[in-house]
N, C-alpha and C positions, 0 to 999 in steps of 0.2 A: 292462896286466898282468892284470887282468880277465877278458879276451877270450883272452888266452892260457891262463888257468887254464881256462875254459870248457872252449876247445877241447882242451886235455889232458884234463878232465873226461869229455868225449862221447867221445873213444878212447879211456876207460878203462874205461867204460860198453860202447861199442861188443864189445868184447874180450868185455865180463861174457855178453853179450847168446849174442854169438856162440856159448862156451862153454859156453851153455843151448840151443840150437841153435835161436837162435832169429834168423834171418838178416835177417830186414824189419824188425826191432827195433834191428838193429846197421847196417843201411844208412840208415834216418830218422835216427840221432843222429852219421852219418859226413855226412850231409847239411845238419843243424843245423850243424854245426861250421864246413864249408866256406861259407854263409850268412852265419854270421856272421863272418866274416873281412874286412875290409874292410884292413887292414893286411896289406903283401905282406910282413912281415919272415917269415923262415920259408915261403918261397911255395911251394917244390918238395915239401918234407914234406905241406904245403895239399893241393898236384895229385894226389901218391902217396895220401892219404886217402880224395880224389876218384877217381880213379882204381880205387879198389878198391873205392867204391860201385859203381860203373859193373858192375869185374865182378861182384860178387854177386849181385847186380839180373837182370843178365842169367842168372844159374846158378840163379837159383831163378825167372825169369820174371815179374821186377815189373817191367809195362812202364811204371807210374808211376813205380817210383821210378829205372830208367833213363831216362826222360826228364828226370826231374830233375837225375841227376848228367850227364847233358848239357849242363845248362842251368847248371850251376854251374862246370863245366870251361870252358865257351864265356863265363861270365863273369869267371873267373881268366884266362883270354888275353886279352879286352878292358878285364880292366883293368891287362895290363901292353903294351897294345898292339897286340897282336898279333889284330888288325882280323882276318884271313884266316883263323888257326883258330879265333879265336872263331864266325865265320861258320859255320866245317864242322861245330862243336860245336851252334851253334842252330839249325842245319839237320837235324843227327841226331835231336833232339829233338823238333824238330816231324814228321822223319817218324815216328817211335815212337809219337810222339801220335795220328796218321793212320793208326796199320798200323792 
């Protein structure tokens, strides 16, 4: 219950963030939340979270903090298995890391 308020916490935050237009401050706390997530109840909401870090990242040009939600999307597929796009997830990552 904890981890779930957290994580409603950090998209609510996220929201504030954004709202001030302040975009690297609402992708760090959509990143926190996906992190600490180790419970899949709730998992696709998780990835759409994820997922929208990825795009902001990319629209304002933090190639840190897309690397990161690479790295967090490629670890939501490995830990529900799915070995193959977690792979293309930490492959993306590292190349970002490397542009």
């Amino acid at each position: 219950k904890e981890r779930n308020r957290f994580v409603a916490d950090m998209r609510e935050l996220a929201e504030r963030f954004l709202a001030l237009g302040d975009s690297s401050s609402a992708v760090n706390c959509w990143h926190f939340a996906g992190a600490s997530s180790t419970d899949m109840s709730g998992a696709e909401s998780l990835k759409q979270l994820l997922d929208k870090a990825i795009t902001v990242s990319r629209m304002i040009g933090d190639q840190d903090g897309l690397s990161r939600g690479y790295s967090l999307v490629g670890r939501f597929h490995e830990q529900r298995g799915e070995f193959l796009k977690a792979g293309d997830y930490f492959d993306s990552a590292r190349v970002v890391k490397t542009e």
